[in-house]
LOROMAR-516930 format. One record per residue (C-alpha): residue number from 0; residue in one letter; chain; x, y, z. Coordinates in nm, 2 decimals. Layout:
SITE  marba  zanu  kero      c1      c2      c3
SITE    NUM     a     A       X       Y       Z
...
***
This chain:
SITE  marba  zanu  kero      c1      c2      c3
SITE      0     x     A   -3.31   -2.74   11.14
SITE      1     x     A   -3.04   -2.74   11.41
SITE      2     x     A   -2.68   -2.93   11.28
SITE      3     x     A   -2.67   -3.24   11.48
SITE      4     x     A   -2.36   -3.31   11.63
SITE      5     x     A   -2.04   -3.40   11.53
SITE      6     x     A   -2.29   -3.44   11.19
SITE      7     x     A   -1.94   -3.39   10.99
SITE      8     x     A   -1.76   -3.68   11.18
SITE      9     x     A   -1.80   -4.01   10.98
SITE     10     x     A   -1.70   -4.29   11.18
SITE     11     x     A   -1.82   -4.66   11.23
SITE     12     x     A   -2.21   -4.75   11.35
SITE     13     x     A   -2.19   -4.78   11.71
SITE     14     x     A   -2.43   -4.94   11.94
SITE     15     x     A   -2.48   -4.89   12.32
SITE     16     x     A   -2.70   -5.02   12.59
SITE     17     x     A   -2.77   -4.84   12.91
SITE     18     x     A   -2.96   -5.01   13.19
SITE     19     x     A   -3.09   -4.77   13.48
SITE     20     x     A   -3.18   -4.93   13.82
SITE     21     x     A   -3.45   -4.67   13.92
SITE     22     x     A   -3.79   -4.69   13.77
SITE     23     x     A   -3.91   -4.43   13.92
SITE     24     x     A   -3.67   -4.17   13.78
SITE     25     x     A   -3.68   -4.29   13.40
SITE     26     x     A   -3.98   -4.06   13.32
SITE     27     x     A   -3.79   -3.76   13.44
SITE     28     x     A   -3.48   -3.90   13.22
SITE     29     x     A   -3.70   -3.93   12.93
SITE     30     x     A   -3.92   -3.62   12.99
SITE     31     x     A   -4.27   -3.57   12.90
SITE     32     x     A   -4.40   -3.74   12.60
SITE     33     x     A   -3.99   -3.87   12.56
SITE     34     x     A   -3.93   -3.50   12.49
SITE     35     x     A   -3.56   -3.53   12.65
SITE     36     x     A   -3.47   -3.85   12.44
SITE     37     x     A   -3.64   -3.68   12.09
SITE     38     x     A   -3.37   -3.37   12.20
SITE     39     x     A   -3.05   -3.62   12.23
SITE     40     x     A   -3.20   -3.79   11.94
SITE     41     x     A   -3.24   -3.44   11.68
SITE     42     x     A   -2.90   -3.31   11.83
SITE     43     x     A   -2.70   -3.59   11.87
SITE     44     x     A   -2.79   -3.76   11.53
SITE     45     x     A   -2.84   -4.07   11.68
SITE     46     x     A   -3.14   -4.33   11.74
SITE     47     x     A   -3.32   -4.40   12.10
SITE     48     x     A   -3.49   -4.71   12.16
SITE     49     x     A   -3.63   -4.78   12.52
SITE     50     x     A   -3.73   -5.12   12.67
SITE     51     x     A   -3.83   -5.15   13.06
SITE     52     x     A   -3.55   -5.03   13.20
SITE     53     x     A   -3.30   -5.03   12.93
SITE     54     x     A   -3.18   -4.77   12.65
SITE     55     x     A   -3.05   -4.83   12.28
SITE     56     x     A   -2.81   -4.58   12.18
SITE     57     x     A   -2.75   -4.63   11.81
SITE     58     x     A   -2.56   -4.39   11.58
SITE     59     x     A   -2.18   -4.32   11.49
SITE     60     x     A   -1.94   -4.43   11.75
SITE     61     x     A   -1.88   -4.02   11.80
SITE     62     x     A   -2.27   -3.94   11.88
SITE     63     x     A   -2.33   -4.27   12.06
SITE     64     x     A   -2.05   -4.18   12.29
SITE     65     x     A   -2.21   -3.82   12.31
SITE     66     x     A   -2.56   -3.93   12.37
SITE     67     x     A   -2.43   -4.15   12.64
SITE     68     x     A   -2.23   -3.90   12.82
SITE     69     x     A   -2.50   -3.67   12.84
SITE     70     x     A   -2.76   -3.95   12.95
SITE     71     x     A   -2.55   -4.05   13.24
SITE     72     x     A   -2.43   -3.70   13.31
SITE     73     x     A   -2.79   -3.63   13.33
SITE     74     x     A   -2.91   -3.94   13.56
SITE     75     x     A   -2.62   -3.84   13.83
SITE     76     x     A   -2.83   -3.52   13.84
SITE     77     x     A   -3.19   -3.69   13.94
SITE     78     x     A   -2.98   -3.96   14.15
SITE     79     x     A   -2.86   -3.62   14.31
SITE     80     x     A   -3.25   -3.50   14.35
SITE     81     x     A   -3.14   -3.22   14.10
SITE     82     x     A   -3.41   -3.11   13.83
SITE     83     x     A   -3.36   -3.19   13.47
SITE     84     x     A   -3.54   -2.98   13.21
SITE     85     x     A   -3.49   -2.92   12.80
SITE     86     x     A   -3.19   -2.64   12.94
SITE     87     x     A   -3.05   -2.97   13.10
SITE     88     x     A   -3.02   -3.19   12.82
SITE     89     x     A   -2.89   -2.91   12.60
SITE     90     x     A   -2.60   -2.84   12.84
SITE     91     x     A   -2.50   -3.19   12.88
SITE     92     x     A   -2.52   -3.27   12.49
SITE     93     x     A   -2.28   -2.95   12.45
SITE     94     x     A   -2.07   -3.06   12.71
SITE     95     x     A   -1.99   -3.39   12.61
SITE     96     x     A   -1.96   -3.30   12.23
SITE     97     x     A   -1.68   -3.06   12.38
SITE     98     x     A   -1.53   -3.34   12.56
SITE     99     x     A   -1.53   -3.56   12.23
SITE    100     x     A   -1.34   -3.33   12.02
SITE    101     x     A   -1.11   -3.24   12.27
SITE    102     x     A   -1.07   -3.59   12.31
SITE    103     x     A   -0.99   -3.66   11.93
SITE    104     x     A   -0.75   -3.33   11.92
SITE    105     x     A   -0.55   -3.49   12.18
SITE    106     x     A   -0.54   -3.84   11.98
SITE    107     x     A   -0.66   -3.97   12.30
SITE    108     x     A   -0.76   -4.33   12.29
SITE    109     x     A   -1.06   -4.22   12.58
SITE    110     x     A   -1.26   -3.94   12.60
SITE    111     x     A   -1.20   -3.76   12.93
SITE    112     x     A   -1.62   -3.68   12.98
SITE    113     x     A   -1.59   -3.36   13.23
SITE    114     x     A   -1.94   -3.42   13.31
SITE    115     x     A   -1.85   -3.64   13.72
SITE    116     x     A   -1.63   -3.33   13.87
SITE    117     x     A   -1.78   -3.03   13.70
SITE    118     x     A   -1.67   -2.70   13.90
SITE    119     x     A   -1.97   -2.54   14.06
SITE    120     x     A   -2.02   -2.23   14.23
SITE    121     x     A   -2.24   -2.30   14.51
SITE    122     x     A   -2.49   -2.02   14.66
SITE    123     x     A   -2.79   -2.04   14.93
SITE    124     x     A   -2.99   -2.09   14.61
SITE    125     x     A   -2.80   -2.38   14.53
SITE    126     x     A   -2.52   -2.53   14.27
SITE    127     x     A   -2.43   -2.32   14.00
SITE    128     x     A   -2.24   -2.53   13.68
SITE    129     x     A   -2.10   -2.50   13.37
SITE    130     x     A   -2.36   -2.59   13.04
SITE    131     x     A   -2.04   -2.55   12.78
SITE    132     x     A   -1.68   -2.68   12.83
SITE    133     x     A   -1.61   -2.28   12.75
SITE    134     x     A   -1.81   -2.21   13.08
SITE    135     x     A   -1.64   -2.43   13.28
SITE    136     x     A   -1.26   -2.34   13.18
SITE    137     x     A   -1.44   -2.01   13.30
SITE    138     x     A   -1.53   -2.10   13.61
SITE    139     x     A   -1.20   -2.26   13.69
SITE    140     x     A   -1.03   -1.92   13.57
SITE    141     x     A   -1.27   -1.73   13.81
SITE    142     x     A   -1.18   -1.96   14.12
SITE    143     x     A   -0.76   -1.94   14.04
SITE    144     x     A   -0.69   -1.64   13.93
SITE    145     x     A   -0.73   -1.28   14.05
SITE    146     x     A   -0.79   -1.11   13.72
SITE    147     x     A   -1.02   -1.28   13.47
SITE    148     x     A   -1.12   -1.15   13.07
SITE    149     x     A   -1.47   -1.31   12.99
SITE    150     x     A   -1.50   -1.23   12.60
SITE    151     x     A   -1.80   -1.38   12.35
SITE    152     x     A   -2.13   -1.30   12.26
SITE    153     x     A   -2.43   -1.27   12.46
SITE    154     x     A   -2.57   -1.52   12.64
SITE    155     x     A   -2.29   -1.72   12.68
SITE    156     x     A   -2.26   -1.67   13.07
SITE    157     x     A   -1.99   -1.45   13.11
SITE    158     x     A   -2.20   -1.22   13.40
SITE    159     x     A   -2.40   -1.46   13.57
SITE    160     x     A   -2.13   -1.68   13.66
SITE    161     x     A   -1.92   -1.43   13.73
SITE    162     x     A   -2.20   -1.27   13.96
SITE    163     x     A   -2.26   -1.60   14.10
SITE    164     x     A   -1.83   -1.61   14.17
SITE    165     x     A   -1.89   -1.29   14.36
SITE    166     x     A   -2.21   -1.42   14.54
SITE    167     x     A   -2.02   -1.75   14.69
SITE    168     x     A   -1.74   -1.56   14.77
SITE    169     x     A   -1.91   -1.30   14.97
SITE    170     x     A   -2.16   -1.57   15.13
SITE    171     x     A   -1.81   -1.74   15.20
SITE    172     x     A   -1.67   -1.48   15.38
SITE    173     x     A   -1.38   -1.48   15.13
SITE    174     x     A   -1.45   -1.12   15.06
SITE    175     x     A   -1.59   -0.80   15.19
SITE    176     x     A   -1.81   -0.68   14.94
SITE    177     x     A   -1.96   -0.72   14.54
SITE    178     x     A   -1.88   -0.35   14.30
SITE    179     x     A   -2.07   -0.38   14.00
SITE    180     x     A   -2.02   -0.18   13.71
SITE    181     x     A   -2.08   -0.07   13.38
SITE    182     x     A   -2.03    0.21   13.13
SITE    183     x     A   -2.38    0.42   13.11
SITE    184     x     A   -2.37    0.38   12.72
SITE    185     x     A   -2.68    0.39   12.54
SITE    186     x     A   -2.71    0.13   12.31
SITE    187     x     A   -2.77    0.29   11.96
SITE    188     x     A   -3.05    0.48   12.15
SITE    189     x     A   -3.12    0.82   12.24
SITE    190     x     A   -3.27    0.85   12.53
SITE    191     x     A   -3.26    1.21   12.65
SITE    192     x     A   -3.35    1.36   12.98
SITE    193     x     A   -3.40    1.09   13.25
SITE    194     x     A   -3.60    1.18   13.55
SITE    195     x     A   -3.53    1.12   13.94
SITE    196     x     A   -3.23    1.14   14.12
SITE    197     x     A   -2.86    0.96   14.07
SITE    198     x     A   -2.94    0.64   14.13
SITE    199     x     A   -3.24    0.66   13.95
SITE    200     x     A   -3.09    0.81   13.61
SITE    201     x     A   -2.82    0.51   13.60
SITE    202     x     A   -3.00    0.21   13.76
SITE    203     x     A   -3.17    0.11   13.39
SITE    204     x     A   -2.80    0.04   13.25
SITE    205     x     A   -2.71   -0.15   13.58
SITE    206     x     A   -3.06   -0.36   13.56
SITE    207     x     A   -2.89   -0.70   13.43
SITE    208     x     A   -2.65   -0.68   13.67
SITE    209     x     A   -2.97   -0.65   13.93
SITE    210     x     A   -3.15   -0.91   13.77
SITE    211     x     A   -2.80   -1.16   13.84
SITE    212     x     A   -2.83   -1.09   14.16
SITE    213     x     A   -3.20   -1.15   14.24
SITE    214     x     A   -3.10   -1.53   14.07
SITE    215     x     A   -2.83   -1.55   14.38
SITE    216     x     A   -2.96   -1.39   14.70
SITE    217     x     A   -3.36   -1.29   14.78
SITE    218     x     A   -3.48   -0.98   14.70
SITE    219     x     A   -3.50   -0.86   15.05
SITE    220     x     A   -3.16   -0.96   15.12
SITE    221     x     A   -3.02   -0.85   14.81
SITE    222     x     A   -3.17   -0.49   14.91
SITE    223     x     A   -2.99   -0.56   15.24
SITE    224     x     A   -2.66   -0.56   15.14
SITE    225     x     A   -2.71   -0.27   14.89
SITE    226     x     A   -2.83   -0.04   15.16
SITE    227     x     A   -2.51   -0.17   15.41
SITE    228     x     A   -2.23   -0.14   15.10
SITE    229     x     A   -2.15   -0.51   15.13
SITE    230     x     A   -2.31   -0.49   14.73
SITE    231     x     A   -2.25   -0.15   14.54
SITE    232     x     A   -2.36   -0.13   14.20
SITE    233     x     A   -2.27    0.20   14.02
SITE    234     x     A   -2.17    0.35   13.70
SITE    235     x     A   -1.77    0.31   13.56
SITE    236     x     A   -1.75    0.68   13.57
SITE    237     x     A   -1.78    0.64   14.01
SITE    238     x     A   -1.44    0.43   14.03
SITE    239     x     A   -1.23    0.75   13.92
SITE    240     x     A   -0.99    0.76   14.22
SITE    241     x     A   -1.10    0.50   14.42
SITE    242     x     A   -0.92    0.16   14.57
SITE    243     x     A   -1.09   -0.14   14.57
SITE    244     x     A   -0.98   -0.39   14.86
SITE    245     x     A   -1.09   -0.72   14.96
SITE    246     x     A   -1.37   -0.68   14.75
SITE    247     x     A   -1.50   -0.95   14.43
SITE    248     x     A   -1.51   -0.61   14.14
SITE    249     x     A   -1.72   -0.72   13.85
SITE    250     x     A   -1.68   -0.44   13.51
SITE    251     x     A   -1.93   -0.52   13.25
SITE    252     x     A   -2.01   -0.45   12.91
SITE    253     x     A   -1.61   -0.35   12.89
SITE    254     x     A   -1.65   -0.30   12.52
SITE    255     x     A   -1.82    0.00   12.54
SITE    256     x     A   -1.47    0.16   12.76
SITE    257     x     A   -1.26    0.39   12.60
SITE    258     x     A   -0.87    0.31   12.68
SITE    259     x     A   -0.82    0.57   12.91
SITE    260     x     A   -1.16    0.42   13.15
SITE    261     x     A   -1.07    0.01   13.15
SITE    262     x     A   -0.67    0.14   13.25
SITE    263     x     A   -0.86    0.34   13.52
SITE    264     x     A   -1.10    0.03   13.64
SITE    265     x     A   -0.79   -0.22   13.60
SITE    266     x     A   -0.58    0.02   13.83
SITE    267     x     A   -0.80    0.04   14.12
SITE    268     x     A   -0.72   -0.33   14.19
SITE    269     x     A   -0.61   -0.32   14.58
SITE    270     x     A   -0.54   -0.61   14.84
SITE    271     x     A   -0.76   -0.92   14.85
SITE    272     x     A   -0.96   -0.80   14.56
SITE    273     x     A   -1.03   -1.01   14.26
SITE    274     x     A   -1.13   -0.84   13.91
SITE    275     x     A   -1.38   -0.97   13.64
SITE    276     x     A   -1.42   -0.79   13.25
SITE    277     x     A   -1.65   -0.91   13.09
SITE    278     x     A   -1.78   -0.78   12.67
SITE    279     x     A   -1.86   -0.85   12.33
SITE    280     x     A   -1.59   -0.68   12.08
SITE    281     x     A   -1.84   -0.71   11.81
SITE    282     x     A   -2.10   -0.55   12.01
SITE    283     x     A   -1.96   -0.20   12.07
SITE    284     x     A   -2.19    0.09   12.09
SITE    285     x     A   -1.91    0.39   12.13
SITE    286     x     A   -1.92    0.69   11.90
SITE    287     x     A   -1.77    0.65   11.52
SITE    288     x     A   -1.44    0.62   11.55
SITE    289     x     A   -1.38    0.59   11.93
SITE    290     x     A   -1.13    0.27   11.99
SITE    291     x     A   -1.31    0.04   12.24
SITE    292     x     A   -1.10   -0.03   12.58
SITE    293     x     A   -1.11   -0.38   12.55
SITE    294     x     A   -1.03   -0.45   12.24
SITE    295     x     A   -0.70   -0.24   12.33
SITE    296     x     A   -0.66   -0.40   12.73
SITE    297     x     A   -0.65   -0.75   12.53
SITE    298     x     A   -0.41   -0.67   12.31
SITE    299     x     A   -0.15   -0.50   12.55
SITE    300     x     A   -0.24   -0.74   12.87
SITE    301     x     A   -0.21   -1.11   12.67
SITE    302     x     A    0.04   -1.29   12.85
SITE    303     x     A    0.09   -1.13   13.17
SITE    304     x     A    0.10   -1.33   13.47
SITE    305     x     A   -0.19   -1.36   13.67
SITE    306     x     A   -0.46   -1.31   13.47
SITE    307     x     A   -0.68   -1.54   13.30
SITE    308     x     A   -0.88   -1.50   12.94
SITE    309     x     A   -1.16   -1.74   12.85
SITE    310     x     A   -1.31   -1.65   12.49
SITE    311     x     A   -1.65   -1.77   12.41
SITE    312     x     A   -1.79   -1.85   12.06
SITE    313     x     A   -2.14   -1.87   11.91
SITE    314     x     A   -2.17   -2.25   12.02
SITE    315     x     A   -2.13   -2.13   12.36
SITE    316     x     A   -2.44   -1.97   12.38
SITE    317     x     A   -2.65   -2.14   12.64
SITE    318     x     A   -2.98   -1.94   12.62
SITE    319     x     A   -3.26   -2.02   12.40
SITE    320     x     A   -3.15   -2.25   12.08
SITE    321     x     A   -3.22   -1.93   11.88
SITE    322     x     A   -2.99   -1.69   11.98
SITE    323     x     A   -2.73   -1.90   11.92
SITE    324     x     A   -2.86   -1.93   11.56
SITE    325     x     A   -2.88   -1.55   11.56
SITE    326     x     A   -2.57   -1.50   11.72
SITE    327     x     A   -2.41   -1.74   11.41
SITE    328     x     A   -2.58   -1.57   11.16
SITE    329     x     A   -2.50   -1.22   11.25
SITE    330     x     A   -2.11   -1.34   11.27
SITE    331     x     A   -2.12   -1.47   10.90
SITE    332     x     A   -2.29   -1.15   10.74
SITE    333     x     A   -2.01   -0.98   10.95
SITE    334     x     A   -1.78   -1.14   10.75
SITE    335     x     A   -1.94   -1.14   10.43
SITE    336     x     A   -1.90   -0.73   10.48
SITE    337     x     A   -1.54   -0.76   10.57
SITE    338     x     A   -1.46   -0.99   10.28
SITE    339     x     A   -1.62   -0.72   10.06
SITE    340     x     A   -1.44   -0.43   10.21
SITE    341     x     A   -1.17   -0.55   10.14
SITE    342     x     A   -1.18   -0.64    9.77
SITE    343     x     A   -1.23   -1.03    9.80
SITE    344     x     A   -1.44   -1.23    9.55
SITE    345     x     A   -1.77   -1.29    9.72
SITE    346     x     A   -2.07   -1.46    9.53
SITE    347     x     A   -2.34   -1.34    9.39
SITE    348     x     A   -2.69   -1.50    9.37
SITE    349     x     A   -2.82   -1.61    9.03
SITE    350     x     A   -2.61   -1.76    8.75
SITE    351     x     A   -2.35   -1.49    8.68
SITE    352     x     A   -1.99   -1.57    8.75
SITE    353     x     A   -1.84   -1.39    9.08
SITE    354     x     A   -1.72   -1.10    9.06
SITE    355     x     A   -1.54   -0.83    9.34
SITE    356     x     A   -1.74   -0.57    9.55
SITE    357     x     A   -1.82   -0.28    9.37
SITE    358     x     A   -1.79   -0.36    9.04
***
C-alpha cells in the first residue's frame, strides 16, 4: 500500500470543516462512488466525513492542512469549468504536501499553498499546469531563463512541459520555430537494418517527441508546420554546424550524448533562441565505458549565469501511481549494488549476522 503522507510527521489531531456553496458541483468534488475523497483519504492519512454541503477533514494538523489544500485547490478547478479526474486529485495532494514541508523547512508559521497562482502554459488546447511543486519550479525556469537542465526519472514531465513551453511560445509568436531532438540510441536493443528512407529510419526514436506534440496542436496542423519548418524534428547528429536563432530548441534523452555531441548542441545557441536538456543520468544506454554528456555538461556548467537546473526525484513522478513505485524501487536496488561495490556492510536475509560483499 501507497505511504500516506507526511505518515512520518506526528503532530496534534486536527479538525476542519469545509462548506461548498454549489450543490451541483459536490459529486464532481467527491467523484463517482466518493472515489476522489477515498484518494485524499488513503494518501493523505486522514478521515472524510460529508454532510449536505459540508466536509469533515479529520487527521494530524499536517494532513488535515494537506487534504484541505488539495480540496479547495481542486473546487477552484470546477468553479473554473475545469475537469477533475483521479490525475487531479493526485496532483493537488502532491502539490500541497510540497507546500507543507517547504512550509515547515522555512519555520514558517503559514503554509504558502502554491495551489491560487500556479504557472501555466497555455495552448489552443488549453492550460497546461504543474502536478508537483518540482514541475512548477520548472515551469517558472522555462519561462525566465534562456537555457534550462530538466534532470529526473521518467515520467516526471521534463518533455511535455517543455514541448508545451515551445508550443505557447510559437503559438505566441514569441518564436520562429520548435527543433526537436534526440540521440538515435537504441535502448539496450539491436535493431539492425531499418527500411525506408531518412526520415523513416529515425522517426521511431523521435516518436515521443511526436506524440507531445499531437497533445498541443491537431494532427493536421502539427503536420503543417512540419512540412513548412516552423517544427523540425531530427536526429542530434543534424545540428553539426548549424545556428539556431529565434527558435524554442528542445534536446532530449541528453544522457545518451557523449561530451563532445551536448558541447556541440549547447553551441548552436544563436539570437532569440531558448535551449531545453532534458535526461535521466541513471538511465544511460551508451556503450561500456562511454562517459554520458550530461552527466559531464552538469558538472562543468553548475553555476553559470543564465541557466536554470530543476532536478526531479521519484516523488515527482506524475504518471500512473506505479511507476513511481517502480521508479523508487529501482533507485534503492541501485544503491544496494553501490553499497556492495564498494565494500559496505549490507544485510543478509535469514538469521546470520551481516557480513561484507563477497565474503
Amino acid at each position: 500500500m501507497e505511504r500516506p503522507l507526511m505518515a512520518d510527521t506526528v503532530s496534534a489531531a486536527r479538525t476542519v470543516t469545509l462548506q461548498f456553496d454549489d450543490n451541483a458541483l459536490l459529486p464532481l468534488l467527491y467523484g463517482e462512488h466518493d472515489r476522489h475523497l477515498a484518494q485524499i483519504e488513503q494518501r493523505a492519512g486522514v478521515r472524510l466525513a460529508s454532510r449536505g454541503n459540508r466536509l469533515t477533514i479529520t487527521g494530524s494538523a499536517e494532513a488535515a492542512g494537506i487534504a484541505e489544500a488539495a480540496l479547495r485547490a481542486l473546487w477552484k478547478r470546477l468553479e473554473r469549468g475545469d475537469v477533475v479526474a483521479i490525475a487531479e486529485v493526485e496532483a493537488s495532494l502532491r502539490l500541497a504536501e510540497g507546500a507543507v514541508r517547504q512550509a515547515a523547512l522555512a519555520e514558517a508559521p503559514e503554509p504558502r499553498l502554491p495551489l491560487s497562482d500556479l504557472p501555466a502554459i497555455r495552448t489552443r488546447k488549453g492550460a497546461i499546469g504543474p502536478r508537483s511543486v518540482a514541475q512548477s519550479g520548472y515551469m517558472d525556469l522555462l519561462a525566465k531563463h534562456e537555457m534550462v537542465f530538466g534532470i529526473g526519472p521518467a515520467g516526471t514531465g521534463k518533455t511535455y512541459l517543455a514541448v508545451a513551453q515551445g508550443v505557447a511560445l510559437l503559438m505566441a509568436g514569441r518564436v520562429d520555430r520548435i527543433v526537436l531532438s534526440r540521440p538515435a540510441v537504441e535502448a539496450g536493443e539491436r535493431l539492425g537494418f531499418l527500411p525506408g528512407d531518412m526520415k523513416e529510419k529515425v522517426d521511431p526514436y523521435l516518436r515521443p517527441l511526436y506524440d507531445a506534440l499531437h497533445d498541443m496542436m491537431p494532427a493536421e496542423q502539427v503536420q503543417r508546420r512540419i512540412v513548412s519548418g516552423e517544427i523540425e524534428i531530427a536526429p542530434l547528429a543534424f545540428m553539426r554546424g548549424r545556428t539556431l536563432a529565434h527558435c524554442f530548441a528542445i534536446l532530449d534523452e541528453a544522457q545518451n550524448t557523449t561530451p563532445a555531441q551536448i558541447k556541440m548542441f549547447l553551441t548552436r545557441m544563436g539570437e532569440g533562441t531558448r535551449m531545453v536538456i532534458t535526461g535521466d543520468p541513471s538511465q544511460v544506454d551508451l556503450p561500456p565505458g562511454q562517459k554520458s554528456g550530461l552527466v559531464e555538461a552538469l558538472s562543468v556548467l553548475d553555476g553559470v549565469q543564465g541557466i536554470g537546473i530543476t532536478r526531479f526525484a521519484e516523488q515527482d513522478v506524475v504518471r500512473h501511481p506505479l511507476v513511481g513505485r517502480i521508479v523508487a524501487a529501482y533507485n534503492r536496488a541501485d544503491e544496494q549494488a553501490a553499497a556492495g561495490r564498494s565494500g559496505r556492510v549490507v544485510r543478509r536475509g535469514g538469521d546470520g549476522p551481516p557480513r561484507q560483499e563477497g565474503e
